[in-house]
Phi, psi and omega in degrees: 000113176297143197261140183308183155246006165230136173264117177253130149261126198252110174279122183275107176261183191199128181219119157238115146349157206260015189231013165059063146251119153336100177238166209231132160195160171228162187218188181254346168254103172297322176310350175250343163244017174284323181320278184321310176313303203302298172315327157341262176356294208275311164336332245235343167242000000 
């Protein structure tokens, strides 16, 4: 089986919430996925 030749890397984030519901993503950045939380966040109230 041939190995890809570009490694791509993804920051997995995990934010639980102060009301214990889970929000889970991964992305190529953390800053994009702290970005993605922040939109959680803001749905969620």
């Amino acid at each position: 089986m041939p190995r890809l030749s570009r490694k791509s890397r993804y920051c997995q984030y995990d934010y639980r919430h102060t009301d214990g519901e889970l929000f889970s993503t991964v992305a190529p950045t953390l800053e994009q996925c702290r970005a993605k939380r922040d939109e959680w966040l803001e749905k969620k109230q």
